[in-house]
N, C-alpha and C positions, 0 to 999 in steps of 0.2 A: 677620270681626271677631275682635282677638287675645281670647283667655279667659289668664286668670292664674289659680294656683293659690296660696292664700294659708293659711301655717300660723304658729299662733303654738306652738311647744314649749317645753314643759316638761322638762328632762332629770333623772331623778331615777338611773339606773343607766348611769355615762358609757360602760360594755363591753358592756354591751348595745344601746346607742342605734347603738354604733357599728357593732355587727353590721343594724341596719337599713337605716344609712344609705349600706353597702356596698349592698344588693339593691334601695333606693329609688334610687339613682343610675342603675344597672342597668335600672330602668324608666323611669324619666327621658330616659335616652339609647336606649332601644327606642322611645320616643314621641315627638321631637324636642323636649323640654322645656329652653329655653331658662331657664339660672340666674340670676336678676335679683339675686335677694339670697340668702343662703346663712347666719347670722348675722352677727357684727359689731354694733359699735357701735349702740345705740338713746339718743334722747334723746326721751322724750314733751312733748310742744309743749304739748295740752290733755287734760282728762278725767283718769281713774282707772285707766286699762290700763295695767299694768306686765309689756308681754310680756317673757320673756325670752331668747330668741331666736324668729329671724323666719327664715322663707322664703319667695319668692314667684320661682316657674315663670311662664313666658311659652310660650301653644301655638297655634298658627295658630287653633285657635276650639274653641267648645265641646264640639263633641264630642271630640276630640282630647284636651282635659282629662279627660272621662269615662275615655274609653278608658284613658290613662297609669292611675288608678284604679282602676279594674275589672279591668285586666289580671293573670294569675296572679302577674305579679311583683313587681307591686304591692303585690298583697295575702301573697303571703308574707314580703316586708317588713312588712308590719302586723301579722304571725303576729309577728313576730321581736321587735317593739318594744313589747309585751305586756309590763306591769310595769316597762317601762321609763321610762315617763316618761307626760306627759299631751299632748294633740295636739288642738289647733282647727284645723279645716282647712276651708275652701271652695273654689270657682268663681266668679268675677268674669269678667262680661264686658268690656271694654275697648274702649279704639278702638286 
């Protein structure tokens, strides 16, 4: 079963977000991480969420999303985007 990885970011330091999103890409394509959404355009339908930008990875299943995660390159991407902004992130499983 597909897992998706689901972020909503905040970008508060746009040269440094972009230095993560170099080394997060880097894990992304070490993990077969399929780009669904990347940001772009939001229009909220219902509710109070006002993300502002969105991401959501597609990975053959959950563990696969762990791994992309947990992987050293991952997480040195998440060293890098330190003060840079704020990051809601999950696992979603899917069909």
């Amino acid at each position: 079963m597909a897992s998706f990885v689901i972020a909503d970011v905040t970008i508060t330091d746009p040269e440094q977000m972009a230095k993560y999103r170099e080394w997060s890409t880097k894990a992304m394509q070490e993990h077969g991480a399929e780009i669904l959404v990347r940001g772009g355009a939001i229009e909220v339908l219902e509710g109070d969420w006002q993300p502002s930008r969105l991401v959501m990875l597609k990975f053959a299943d959950h563990a696969a999303a762990r791994a992309f995660y947990d992987s050293q390159t991952y997480q040195h991407a998440k060293s890098l985007r330190q003060n840079a902004g704020v990051m809601r992130m999950l696992i979603v499983d899917g069909v």
